[in-house]
N, C-alpha and C positions, 0 to 999 in steps of 0.2 A: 675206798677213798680215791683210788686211783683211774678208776670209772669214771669216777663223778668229774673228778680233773682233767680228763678227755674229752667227756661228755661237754664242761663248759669251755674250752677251748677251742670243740668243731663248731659247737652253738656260736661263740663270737667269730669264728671265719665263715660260717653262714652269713650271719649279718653283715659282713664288710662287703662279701660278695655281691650280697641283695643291692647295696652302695654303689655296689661297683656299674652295677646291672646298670639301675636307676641311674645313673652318670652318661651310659654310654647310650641310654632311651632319649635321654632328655638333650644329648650334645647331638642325637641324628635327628631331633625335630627342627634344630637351629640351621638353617637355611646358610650356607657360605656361597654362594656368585650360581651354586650350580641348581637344574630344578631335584626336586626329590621327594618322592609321594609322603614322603614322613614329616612333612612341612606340617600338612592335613592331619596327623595324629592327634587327638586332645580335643580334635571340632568334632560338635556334636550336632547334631541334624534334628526339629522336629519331628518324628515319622510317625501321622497319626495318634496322637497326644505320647509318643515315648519320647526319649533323648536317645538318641541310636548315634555313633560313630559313624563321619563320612561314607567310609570304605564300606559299610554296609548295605546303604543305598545306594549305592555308584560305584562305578568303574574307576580308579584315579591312577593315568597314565603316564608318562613323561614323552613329551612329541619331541621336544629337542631339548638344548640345554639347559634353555632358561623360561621353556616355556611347558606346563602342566596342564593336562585335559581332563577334565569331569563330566563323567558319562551316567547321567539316572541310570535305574534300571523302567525306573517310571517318569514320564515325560511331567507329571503333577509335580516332580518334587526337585524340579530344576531353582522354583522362588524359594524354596527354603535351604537347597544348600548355598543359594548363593547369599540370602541375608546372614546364614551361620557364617560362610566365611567374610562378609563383611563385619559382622559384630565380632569377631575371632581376634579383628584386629592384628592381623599378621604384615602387615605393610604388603599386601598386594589387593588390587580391583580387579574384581572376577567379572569377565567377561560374557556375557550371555546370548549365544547369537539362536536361541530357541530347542536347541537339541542337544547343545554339549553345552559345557561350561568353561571356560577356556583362562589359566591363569599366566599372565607373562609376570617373569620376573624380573625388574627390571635392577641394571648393573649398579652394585651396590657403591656409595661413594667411599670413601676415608672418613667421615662422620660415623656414617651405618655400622661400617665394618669397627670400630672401634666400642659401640654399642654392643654385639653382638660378643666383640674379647670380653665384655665386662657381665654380659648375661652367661658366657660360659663359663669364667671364673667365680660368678654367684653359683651356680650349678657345682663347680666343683668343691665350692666351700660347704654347700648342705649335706652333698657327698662324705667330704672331709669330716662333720659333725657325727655322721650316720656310723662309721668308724669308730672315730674316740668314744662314741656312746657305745659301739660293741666291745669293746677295751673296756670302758666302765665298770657294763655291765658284768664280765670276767672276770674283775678283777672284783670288786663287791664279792662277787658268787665263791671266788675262791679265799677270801680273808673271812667267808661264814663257816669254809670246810676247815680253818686255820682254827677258827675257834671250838669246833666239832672234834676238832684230835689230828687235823691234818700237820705232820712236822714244818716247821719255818723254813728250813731248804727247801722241802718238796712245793712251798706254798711260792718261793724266789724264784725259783725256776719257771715253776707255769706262770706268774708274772711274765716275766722275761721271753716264754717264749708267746704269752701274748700280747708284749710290745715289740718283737718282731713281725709278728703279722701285719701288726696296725703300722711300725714301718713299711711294710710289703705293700702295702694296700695305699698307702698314701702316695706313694712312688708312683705305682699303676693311675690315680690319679692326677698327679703331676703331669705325666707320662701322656694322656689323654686329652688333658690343657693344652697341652705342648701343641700336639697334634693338631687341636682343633682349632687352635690362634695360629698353626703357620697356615693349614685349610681358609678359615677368613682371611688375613691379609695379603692369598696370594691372590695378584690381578691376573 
């Protein structure tokens, strides 16, 4: 029994992590003032009837702070990364001047940047969700060992120390909001 009570306790700190992970993917795609090829994460490229990710077909560089270069590997596939990142719809117009592709980013205002607090706080709410579901699931898992012959201390305790985690792990996203809203609102 006391296997099995480790065993679901690493299981749900796997999962918070997984949360954690996804948190900190999804807050490097959000663009704050500065450029950064993780902008391009998530766009997908026709290449020859597949959906292939930017970065596969092209080079994606950072020239300067706020301005991003995209390099084909093939010079055919300059119209299709540039309607992917138009339909991608990321608030920038890609610049095509026949051999690179060229994104300026332009300086976000106190509107944008207030947008941006509010998409990383949805981000850290599904995060936050992906948590209490591995808590759930924990604790489900450990009130079935509770009715199998596991003792009611033994079964308090691994509660307990898996709503420590899910404190631990909510903090660390807290902790990452923080971050990433003083990142956007600094000019």
């Amino acid at each position: 029994m006391q296997d099995q009570l480790i065993k679901t306790i690493e299981t749900s700190e796997e999962s918070m992590k997984r949360a954690i992970g996804h948190l900190e993917a999804e807050l490097a795609k959000i663009r704050a003032g500065k450029a950064s090829p993780q902008i391009l994460d998530g766009i997908v490229v026709d290449y020859y009837g597949s959906h292939v990710p930017i970065n596969q077909v092209a080079n994606v560089t950072v020239m300067d702070a706020r301005t991003l270069n995209v390099q084909p590997w093939e010079k055919n596939m300059l119209q299709p990364i540039e309607r992917a990142i138009i339909a991608a719809n990321i608030g920038i117009n890609p610049q095509n001047d026949g051999v690179n592709i060229r994104l300026f980013l332009p300086p976000l205002t106190e509107e944008r940047r207030k947008e941006l607090v509010k998409k990383s706080q949805a981000e850290g709410e599904v995060s936050k969700i992906g948590i209490r579901g591995g808590r759930r699931d924990a604790i489900e898992h450990i009130k079935k060992l509770q009715k199998d012959g596991l003792s009611e201390d033994a079964a308090k305790d691994a509660e307990g120390s898996v709503q420590q985690l899910t404190d631990k792990y909510i903090a660390i996203v807290e902790k990452h909001l923080a971050q990433k809203e003083k990142e956007i609102m600094a000019i």
